[in-house]
C-alpha positions in Angstrom: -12.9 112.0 43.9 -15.7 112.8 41.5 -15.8 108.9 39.3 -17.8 109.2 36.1 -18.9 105.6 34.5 -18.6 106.9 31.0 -19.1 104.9 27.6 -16.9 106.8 24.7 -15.9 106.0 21.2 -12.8 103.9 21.0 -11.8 106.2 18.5 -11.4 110.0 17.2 -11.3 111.0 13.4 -8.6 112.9 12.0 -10.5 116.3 13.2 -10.0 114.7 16.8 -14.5 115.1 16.6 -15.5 111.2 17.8 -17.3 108.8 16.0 -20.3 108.7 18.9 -23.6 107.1 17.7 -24.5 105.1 20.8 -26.2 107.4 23.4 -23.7 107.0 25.9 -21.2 108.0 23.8 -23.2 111.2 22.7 -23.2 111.4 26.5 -19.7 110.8 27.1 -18.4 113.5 24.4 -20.8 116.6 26.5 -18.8 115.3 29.2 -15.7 115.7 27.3 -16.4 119.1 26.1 -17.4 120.4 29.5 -14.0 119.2 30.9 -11.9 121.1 28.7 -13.0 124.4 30.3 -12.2 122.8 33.8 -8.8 122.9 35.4 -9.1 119.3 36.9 -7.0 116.3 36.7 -8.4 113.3 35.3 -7.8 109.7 35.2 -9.2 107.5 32.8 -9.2 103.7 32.7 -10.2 100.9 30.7 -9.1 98.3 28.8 -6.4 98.0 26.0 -7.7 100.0 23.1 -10.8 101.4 24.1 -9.9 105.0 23.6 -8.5 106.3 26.4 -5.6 108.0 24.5 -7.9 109.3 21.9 -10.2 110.7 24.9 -7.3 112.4 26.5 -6.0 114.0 23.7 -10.0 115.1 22.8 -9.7 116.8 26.5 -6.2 118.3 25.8 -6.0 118.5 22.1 -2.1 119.9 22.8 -1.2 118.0 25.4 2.0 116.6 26.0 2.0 112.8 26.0 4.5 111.1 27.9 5.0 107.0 29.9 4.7 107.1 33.5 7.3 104.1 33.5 10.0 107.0 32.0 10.9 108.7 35.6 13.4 111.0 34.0 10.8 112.1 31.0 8.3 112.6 32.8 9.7 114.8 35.3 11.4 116.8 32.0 7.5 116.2 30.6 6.2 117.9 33.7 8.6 120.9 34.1 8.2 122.1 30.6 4.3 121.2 30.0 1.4 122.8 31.3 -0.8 120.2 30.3 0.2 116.5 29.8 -1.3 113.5 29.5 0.5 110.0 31.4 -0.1 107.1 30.1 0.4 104.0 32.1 0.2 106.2 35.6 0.3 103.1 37.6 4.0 102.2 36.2 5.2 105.5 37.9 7.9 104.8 40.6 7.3 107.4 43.1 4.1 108.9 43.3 5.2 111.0 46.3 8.0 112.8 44.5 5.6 113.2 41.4 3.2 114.6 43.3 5.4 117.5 45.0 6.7 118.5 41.6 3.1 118.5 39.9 1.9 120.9 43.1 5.0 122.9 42.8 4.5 123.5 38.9 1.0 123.6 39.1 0.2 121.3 35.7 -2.7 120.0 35.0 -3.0 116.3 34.0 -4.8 113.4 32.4 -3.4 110.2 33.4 -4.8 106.8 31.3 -4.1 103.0 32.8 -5.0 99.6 32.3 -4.6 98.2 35.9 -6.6 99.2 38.7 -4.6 102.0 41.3 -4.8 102.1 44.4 -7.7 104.1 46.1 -5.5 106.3 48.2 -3.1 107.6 45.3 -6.6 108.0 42.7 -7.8 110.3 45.4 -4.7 112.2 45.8 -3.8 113.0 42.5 -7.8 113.4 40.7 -10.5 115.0 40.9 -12.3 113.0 38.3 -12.2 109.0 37.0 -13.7 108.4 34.2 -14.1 104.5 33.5 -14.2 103.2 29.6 -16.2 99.7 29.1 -15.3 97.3 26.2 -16.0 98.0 22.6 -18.6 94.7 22.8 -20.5 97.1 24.8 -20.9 99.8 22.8 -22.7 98.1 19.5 -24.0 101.4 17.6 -20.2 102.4 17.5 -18.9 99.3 16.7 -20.6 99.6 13.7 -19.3 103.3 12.8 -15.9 102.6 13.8 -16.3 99.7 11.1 -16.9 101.7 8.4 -14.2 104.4 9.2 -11.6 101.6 9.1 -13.2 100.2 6.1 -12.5 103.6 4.2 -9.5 103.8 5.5 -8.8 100.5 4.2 -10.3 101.4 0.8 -8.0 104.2 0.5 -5.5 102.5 1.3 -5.7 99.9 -1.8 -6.8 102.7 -3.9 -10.5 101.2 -5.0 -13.2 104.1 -4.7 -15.8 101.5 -6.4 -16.1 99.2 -3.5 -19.1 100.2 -1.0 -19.2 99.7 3.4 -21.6 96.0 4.0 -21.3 95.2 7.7 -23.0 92.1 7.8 -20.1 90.7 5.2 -17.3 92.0 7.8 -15.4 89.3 9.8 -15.4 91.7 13.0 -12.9 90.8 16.0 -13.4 92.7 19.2 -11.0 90.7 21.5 -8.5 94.0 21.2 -11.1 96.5 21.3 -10.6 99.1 18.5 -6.9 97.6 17.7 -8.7 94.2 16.6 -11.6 96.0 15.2 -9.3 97.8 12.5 -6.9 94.7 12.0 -10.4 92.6 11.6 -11.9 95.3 8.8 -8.5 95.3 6.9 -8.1 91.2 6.8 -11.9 91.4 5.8 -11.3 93.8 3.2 -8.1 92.4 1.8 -9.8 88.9 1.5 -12.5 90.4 -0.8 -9.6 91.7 -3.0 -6.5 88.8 -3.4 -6.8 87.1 -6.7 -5.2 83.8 -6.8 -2.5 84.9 -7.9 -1.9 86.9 -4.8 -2.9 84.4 -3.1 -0.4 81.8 -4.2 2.3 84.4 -4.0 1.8 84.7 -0.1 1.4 80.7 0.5 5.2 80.5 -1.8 6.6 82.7 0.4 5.2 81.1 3.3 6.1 78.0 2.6 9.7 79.1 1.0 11.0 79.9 5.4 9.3 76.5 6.0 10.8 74.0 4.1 14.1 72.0 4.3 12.8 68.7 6.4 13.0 65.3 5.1 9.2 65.0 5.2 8.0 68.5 4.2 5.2 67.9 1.8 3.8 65.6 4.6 4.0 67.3 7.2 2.9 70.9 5.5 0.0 69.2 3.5 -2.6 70.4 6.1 -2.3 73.9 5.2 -3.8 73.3 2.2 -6.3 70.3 3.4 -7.8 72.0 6.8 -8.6 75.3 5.2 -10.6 72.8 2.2 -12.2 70.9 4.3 -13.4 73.8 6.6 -14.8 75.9 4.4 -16.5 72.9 2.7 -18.1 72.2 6.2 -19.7 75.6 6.1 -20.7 75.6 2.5 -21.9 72.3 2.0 -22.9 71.1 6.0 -22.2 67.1 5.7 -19.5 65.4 5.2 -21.6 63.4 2.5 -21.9 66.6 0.5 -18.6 67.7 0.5 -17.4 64.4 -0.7 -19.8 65.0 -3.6 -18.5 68.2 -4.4 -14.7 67.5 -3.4 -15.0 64.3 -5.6 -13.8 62.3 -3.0 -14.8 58.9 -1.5 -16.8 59.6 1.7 -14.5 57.2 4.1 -11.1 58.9 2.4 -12.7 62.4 3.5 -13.4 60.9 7.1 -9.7 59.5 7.2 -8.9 62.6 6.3 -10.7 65.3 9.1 -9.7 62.6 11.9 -5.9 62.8 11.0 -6.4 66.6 10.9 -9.2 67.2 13.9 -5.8 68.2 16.6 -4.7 70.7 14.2 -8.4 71.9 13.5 -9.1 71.9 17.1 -6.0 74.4 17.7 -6.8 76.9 14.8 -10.5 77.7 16.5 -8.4 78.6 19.7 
């Protein structure tokens, strides 16, 4: 079996072209083209939400998409499709039967997973592997998948006025393309509550919360950690944010030591 170490988007626009501005995604999507005229199978691996979905369906723009932990669908799948597309191959319960039916209808397949197979069923079922690394490691198309998301997001909330900055984007890549866009849509949504909104959320927050004997007590940190952590960051000492928070410098210290568990957890 034929394994190609590719680097592609995590992502295809509605057009199913890919957002590709790192080189080896450029690379990647000649690859992609040249496979669509082949009659091979392919696997693809990588992590969660790298793009191996979007990649597959690039490949086999109609191609039939169907859960190799469903034995029943995907033996239906594979008797009434030419050309599928598996997703989580490893979950399928007997590769020998699946095998026999795919050489009997003679379909073509792309199979994606997140776990490694084993070595003798890769080679018996593909021709070609094709490997997807992290988002992290693809920085040129971090960046353009940013601003896709972000005018998503802006037409989402229905503000044409507000332009793409990267730099001011709080990205998260710990999900690959999933956390991207979740990251780009908090980022963006931030820039737009008012206080208003703002309050609305923490009432209704706090609305499912409450009924203890000692609730303002015990719910008062919401309010104090997210203070006193953005007043680290804007002000650097607790001496100046005592200043600014008009607050006696030993009360503030009283105050981050009761809180630093809590603070502790919420960088975890």
């Amino acid at each position: 079996m034929l394994v190609a170490q590719m680097r592609v988007t995590a992502g295809a626009v509605a057009n199913n072209s890919y957002i590709a501005k790192s080189r080896a995604s450029l690379e990647a999507l000649k690859s992609a083209n040249l496979l669509k005229s082949l009659n091979l199978n392919v696997l693809i691996t990588g992590e969660k939400g790298v793009g191996k979905k979007s990649l597959a369906k690039y490949i086999y723009k109609d191609g039939y998409i169907v859960d190799g932990s469903n034995h029943k669908e995907l033996i239906n799948a594979i008797n009434t499709n030419k050309k599928l597309i598996i997703k989580n191959f490893s979950e399928i319960k007997n590769f020998a039967k699946i095998k026999d039916i795919l050489n009997s209808s003679k379909n073509k397949i792309i199979a994606t997973n997140t776990k490694d197979i084993d070595s003798r069923v890769e080679d018996e079922f593909f021709s070609l592997k094709i490997n997807i690394p992290p988002l992290s490691d693809r920085v040129e198309d971090v960046r353009a998948l940013a601003e896709k998301f972000f005018y998503e997001a802006r037409e989402i909330f229905g503000d044409q006025s507000k332009e793409f900055e990267f730099d001011k984007l709080e990205i998260d890549l710990s999900n690959n393309c999933y956390s991207l866009r979740k990251s780009v849509y908090k980022s963006y949504f931030k820039s737009e509550v008012t206080k208003s909104d703002l309050m609305q959320m923490i009432k209704s927050f706090l609305y499912d919360k409450i009924g203890g004997g000692d609730d303002y007590r015990e719910l008062l940190y919401l309010f104090d950690i997210p203070l006193i952590e953005s007043g680290f960051e804007k002000f650097g000492s607790q001496l100046a944010m005592s200043k600014a928070f008009g607050l006696n410098r030993n009360t503030l210290r009283k105050k981050i030591n009761s809180y630093k568990k809590d603070m502790e957890k919420g960088k975890k």
